[in-house]
N, C-alpha and C positions, 0 to 999 in steps of 0.2 A: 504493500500500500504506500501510496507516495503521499509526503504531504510537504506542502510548499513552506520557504521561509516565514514563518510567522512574524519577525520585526524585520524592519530595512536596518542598513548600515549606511553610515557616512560616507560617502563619496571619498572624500578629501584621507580622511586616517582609517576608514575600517570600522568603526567601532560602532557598537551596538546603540539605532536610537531606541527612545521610548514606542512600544507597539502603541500605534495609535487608529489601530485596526485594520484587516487583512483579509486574501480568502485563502483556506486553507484547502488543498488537493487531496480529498480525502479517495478518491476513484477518478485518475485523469479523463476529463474528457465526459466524464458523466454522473459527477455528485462533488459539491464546490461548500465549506462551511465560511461562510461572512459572518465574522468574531468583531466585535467592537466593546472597548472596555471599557468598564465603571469604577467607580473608587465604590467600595463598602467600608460607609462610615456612621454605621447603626439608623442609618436613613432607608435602606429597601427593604422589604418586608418576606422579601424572599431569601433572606438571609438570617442568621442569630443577630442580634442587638451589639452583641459583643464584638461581631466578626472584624475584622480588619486586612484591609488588604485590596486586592482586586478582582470582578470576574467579568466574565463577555458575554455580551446578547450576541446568540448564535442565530441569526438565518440560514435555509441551507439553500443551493441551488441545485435540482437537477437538468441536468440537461442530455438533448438528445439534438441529430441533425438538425430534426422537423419541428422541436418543441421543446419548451423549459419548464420549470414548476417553481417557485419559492416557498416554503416553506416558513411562515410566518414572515411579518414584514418589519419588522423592527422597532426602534423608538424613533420616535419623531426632531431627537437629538441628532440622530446619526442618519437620516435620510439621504443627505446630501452624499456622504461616505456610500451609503449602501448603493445607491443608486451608479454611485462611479463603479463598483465592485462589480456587479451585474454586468456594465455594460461591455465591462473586459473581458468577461468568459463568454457573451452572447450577441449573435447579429442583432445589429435596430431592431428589425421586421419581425423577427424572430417568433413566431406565438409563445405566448410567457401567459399561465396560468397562475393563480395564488391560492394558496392552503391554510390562512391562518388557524391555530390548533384550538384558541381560545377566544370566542369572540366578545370575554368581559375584560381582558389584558391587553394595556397599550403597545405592550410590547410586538403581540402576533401580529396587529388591525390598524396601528397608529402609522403606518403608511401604504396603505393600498388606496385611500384616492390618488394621492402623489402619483403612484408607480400605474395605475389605471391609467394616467392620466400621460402619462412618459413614457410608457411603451405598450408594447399592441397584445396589451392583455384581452385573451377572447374567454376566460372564465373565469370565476373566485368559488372554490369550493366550501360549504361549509356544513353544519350543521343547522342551522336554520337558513328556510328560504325569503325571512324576511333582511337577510344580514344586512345588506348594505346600507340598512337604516343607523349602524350599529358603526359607519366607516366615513361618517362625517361630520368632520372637528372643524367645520365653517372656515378651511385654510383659503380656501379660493372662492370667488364671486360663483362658477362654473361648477364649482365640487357637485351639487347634487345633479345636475346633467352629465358628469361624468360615470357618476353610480347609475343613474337610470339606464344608461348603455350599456351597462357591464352586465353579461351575464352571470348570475347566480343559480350556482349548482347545489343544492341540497344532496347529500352525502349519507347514508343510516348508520347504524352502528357496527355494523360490517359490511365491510362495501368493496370494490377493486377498482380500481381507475388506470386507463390506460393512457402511458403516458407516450405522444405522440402515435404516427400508425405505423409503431411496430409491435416485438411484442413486450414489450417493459410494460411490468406491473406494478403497483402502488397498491396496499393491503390497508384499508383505511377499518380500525378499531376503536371502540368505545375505550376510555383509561382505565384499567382497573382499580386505580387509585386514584381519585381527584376531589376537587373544591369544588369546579362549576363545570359546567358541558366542556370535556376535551378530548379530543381523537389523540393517539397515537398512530402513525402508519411506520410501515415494512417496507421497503424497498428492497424484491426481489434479487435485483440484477446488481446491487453492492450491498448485499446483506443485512443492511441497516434499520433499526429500530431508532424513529424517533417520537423521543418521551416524553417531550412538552416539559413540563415544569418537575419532573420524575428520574432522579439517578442528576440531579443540580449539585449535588453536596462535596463536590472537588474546585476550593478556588485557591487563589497561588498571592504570594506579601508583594509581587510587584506587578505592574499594570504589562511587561513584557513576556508574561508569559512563565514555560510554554504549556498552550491549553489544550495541547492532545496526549493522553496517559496512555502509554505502547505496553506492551511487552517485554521491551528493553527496557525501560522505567524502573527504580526505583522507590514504586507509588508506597508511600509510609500512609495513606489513609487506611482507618481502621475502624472495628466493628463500632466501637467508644465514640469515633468520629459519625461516623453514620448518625448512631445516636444519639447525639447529643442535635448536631443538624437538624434532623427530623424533629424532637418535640422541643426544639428552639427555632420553628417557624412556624408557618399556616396549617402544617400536621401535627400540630401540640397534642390536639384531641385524638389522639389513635393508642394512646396508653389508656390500658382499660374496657376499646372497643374490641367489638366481635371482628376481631385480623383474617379469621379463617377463612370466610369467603374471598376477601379482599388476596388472600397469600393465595389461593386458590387460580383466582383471575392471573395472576403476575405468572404461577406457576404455567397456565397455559398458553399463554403468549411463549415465553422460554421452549417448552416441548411443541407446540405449533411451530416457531421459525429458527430458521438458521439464523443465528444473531452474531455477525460477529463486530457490528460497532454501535455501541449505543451513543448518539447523538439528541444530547438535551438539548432545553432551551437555554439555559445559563450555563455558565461554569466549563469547564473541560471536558472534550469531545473523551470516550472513554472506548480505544481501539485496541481490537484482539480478544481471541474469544477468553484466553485466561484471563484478563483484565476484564471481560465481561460477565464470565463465568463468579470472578472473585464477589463484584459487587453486589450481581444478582442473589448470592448467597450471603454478606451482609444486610440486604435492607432483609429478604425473606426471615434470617436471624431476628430482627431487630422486632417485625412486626410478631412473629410467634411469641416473642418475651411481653410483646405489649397485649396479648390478646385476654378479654375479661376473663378468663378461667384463673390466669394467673397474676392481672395487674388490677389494681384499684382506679376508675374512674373518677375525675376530680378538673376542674378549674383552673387554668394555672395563666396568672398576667403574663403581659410580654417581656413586663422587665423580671419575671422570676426565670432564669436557667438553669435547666438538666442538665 
C-alpha cells in the first residue's frame, strides 16, 4: 500500500514544514485520504477534555476513470484546502458524487453546496431524501438553487452503490455503534471500512503527523487508551448499557468483510489487517467490560474523567 508524503519540506534546506494538510495514497489511482489538522484544546467534543495535541478531518476520495465519490465533505475551515486537494487527483468534468456519513455533523455536510456548486456533482447520497434541506448555511445568494439541482439519492441501511460503470462496489451499512443516523461503507476493490466517527481514538502531540498507523508502527495505543477515549467522549453512556447487541453488530461487519484499513472520520487512518485486527479487538474488549451484566449505569459530567 503506498501512501504519499504527509508534510512538504523546505525547498531551500530540507526540513520538515508544519503539515498543514495533504492527501494521502492510500490505493494509487483509486482511494485518496484529505487529512487537515486541528489543534485539540478541550474545545471539540469528539475528543477527552483533557486531550492535547493534534488530529485531522479525514475526507476520503475514490476514484475511478469515469467517476469519483467523497466521502464526507469537511469543515467549512478547510474548504478552500479541500477543494485544491480534489482537484489534483481528478478531471474538472469528472462526475464526483458525495456521501456525507452524518447528516447532523459539520464536518461530513458543511461543504457540499460549495463542492455542488464547483464541480459537476451528479448525486449526494444519503440517508434521508429530504437532505439537502440539511446542506445550506446561506454561504451564497445561489446556494438553495444549487441544492435544488443536485440530485439526492436516499440510500437504506444496507444498500451497494456502484461506483462509476464498472464493477467497483460501495457496501453502504447502518453503524452499529452510533449517536444519530450514520452509514458506514466497505469499499470492495481497496478493502476498506469507513467508520465515521468509530475506531477516532488515535491522535498524535504534533499537528505533522504521521496519521496512518502501519504494521511497521510502533502503535503504543492500548486497551487503557481505548478506554478511557470512549467514556471520555459522546460514548460516556455505554458503561452499564446492554454492549451485547451493539458487540454483536461490530462482530459482523469484521466476519462479513475483508477489512484491511479502517478509515475514520478523525484521527489516524488505521492500515493493515494486524493493526486492524489489534483494534477491533480493543474496543470489542472494552465494550464487553462495559456491558450491564457487569458495569453499573450512572451519569457522568464532561469535566468528570475515566
Amino acid at each position: 500500500m503506498a501512501i504519499a508524503t504527509q508534510h512538504a519540506r523546505d525547498a531551500r534546506t530540507g526540513a520538515p514544514r508544519p503539515f498543514t494538510g495533504g492527501a494521502a495514497t492510500l490505493a494509487a489511482g483509486r482511494l485518496y485520504a484529505l487529512q487537515n489538522a486541528f489543534a485539540l484544546d478541550g474545545r471539540v467534543s469528539s475528543y477527552p477534555a483533557s486531550a492535547r495535541g493534534f488530529a485531522v478531518a479525514n475526507s476520503y476520495l475514490l476514484t475511478e476513470p469515469d467517476a469519483a465519490m467523497l466521502i464526507d465533505t469537511g469543515f467549512g475551515k478547510d474548504e478552500a484546502v479541500i477543494r485544491g486537494q480534489i482537484e489534483a487527483l481528478i478531471a474538472p468534468a469528472l462526475p464526483l458524487s458525495l456521501f456525507p456519513l452524518r447528516l447532523n455533523e459539520f464536518m461530513s455536510i458543511n461543504n457540499v453546496e460549495s463542492f455542488a456548486a464547483h464541480f459537476n456533482v451528479k448525486t449526494c447520497y444519503t440517508s434521508n431524501i429530504d437532505a439537502a434541506l440539511w446542506f445550506d448555511f446561506g454561504a451564497k445568494a445561489d446556494g438553495r438553487d444549487v441544492l435544488k439541482s443536485m440530485n439526492v439519492t436516499a440510500v437504506s441501511r444496507a444498500d451497494t452503490i456502484a461506483l462509476g460503470g464498472g464493477p467497483r462496489a460501495i457496501d453502504v451499512m447502518q453503524a452499529p455503534l452510533r449517536l444519530i443516523a450514520t452509514r458506514w461503507l466497505y469499499d470492495r476493490a481497496t478493502r476498506t471500512l469507513f467508520s465515521s466517527d468509530m475506531f477516532t481514538h488515535v491522535w498524535r502531540d504534533s499537528a505533522a503527523g504521521p496519521w496512518i498507523v502501519t504494521e511497521a508502527d510502533n502503535d503504543a495505543t492500548t486497551p487503557r487508551d481505548v478506554r478511557s477515549f470512549m467514556l471520555n467522549t459522546r460514548y460516556w453512556w455505554l458503561e452499564g448499557a446492554p454492549t451485547d447487541s451493539i458487540r454483536r453488530g461490530i462482530a459482523k461487519v469484521f466476519e462479513t468483510y475483508d477489512v484491511e484499513t479502517i478509515a475514520p472520520g478523525y484521527g489516524c487512518i488505521l492500515s493493515g489487517r494486524r493493526v486492524v485486527e489489534r483494534h477491533y479487538r480493543m474496543l470489542d474488549a472494552f465494550l464487553q467490560a462495559c456491558d450491564k451484566s457487569v458495569a453499573v449505569s450512572r451519569y457522568v459530567p464532561r469535566d468528570e474523567e475515566r
